[in-house]
C-alpha positions in Angstrom: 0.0 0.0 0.0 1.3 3.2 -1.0 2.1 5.8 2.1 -0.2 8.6 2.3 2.7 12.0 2.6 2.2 14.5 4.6 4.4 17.5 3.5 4.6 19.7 7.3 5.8 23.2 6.8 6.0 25.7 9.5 7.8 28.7 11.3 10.8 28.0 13.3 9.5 29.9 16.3 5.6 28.3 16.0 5.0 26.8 19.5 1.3 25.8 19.4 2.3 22.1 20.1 -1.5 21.1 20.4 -2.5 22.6 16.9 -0.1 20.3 15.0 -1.0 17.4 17.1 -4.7 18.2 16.3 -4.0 18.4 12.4 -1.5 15.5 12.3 -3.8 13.4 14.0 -7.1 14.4 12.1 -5.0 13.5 8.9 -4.0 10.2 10.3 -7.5 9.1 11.5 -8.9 10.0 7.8 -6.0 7.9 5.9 -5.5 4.5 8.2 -2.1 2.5 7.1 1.4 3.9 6.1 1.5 7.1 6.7 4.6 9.5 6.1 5.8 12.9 7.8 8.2 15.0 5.4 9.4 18.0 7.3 12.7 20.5 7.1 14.4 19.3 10.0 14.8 22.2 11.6 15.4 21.5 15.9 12.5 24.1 16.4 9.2 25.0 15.9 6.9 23.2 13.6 9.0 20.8 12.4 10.5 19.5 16.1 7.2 19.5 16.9 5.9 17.3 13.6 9.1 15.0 14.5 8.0 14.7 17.8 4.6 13.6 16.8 5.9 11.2 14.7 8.1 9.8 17.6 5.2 9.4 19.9 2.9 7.8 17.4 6.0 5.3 16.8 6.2 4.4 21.0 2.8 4.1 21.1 2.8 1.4 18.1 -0.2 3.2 16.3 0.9 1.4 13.2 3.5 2.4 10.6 3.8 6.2 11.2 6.9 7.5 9.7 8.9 10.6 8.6 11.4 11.7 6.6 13.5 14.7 7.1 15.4 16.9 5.2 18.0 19.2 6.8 18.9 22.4 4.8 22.7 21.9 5.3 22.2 19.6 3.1 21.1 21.5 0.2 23.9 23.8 0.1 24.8 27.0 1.6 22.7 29.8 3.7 20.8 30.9 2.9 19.8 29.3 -0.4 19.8 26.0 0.8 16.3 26.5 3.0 14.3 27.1 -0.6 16.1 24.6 -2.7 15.3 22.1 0.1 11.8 22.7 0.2 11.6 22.3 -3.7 13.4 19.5 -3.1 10.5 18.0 -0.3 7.8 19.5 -3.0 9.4 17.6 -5.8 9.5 14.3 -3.6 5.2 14.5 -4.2 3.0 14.5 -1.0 -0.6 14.2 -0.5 -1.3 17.6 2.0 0.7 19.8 3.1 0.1 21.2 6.3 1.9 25.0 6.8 1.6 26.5 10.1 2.8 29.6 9.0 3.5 32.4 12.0 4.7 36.0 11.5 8.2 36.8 10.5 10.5 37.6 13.2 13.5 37.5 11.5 16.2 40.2 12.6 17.6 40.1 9.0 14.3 41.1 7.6 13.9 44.8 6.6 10.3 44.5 4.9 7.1 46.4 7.2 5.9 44.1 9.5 3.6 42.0 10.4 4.0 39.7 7.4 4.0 35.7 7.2 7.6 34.0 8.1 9.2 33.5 4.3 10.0 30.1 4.8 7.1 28.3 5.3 5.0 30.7 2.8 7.5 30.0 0.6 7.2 26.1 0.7 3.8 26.2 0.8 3.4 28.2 -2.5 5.8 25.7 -3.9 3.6 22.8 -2.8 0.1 24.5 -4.5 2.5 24.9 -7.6 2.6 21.5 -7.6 -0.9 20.6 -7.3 -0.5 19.7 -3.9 -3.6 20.6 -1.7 -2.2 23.1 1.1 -4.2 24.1 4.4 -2.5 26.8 6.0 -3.1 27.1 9.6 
C-alpha cells in the first residue's frame, strides 16, 4: 500500500504544540495505514514538533507512522539552501501539506511588519504549484 505524505511546513519559532498534534492526528485518522511525515528538519518549531509527533505515534505502536526529514545543510549553503530544500521535499510529491505559517521575526528582515515568516509561505506556494492541496493554519 502506498504511504499517504504529509508534507509539514511551518515557522521555526511556531510553539502551538496542540494545533499540529490536532492536524496531524485528524490526517492520520482520515487515511489509516502507512503514513509519512516529510518535514525541514529544523530542531525548532513546527518541524521539532511534527518530529516529535511522529516519535510518539511510533512508541505508542499506532501502526506504521513514519517521517522523513530533510536538513537544509544539506542542500547547500545559507541561505539558499532552506528554498532549494523545500523544492526538493515539494518535488519528492505528497498528498497535503500542512503550513503553520506564523509571522516573521526574522532580525535580517527589513520588509514592514507584520508579514507571514518566508519560509514556510515559501514552501507552501511551492507545494500549491505543484498541485498539492495546502491548508495553512
Amino acid at each position: 500500500m502506498k504511504p499517504y505524505r504529509v508534507l509539514v511546513t511551518g515557522s521555526r519559532d511556531w510553539d502551538d504544540v496542540d494545533r499540529i498534534r490536532h492536524h496531524l492526528t485528524l490526517t492520520w485518522l482520515q487515511h489509516p495505514g502507512p503514513f509519512v511525515v516529510v518535514h525541514g528538519a529544523c530542531p525548532t518549531g513546527a518541524d521539532d514538533i511534527a518530529s516529535d509527533w511522529v516519535a510518539n505515534m511510533q512508541e505508542a505502536e499506532m501502526g506504521d507512522v513514519r517521517e522523513e526529514a530533510h536538513r537544509a545543510e544539506n542542500f547547500g549553503p545559507w541561505p539558499e539552501c532552506g528554498p532549494f530544500r523545500n523544492k526538493h521535499m515539494v518535488n519528492l510529491g505528497a498528498d497535503l501539506c500542512l503550513a503553520f505559517i506564523g509571522p516573521c521575526t526574522s532580525p535580517r528582515c527589513h520588509r514592514p511588519r507584520p508579514h507571514p515568516s518566508h519560509g514556510a509561505s515559501h514552501c507552501a506556494r511551492l507545494a500549491q504549484q505543484a498541485g498539492i492541496p495546502a491548508r495553512r493554519v
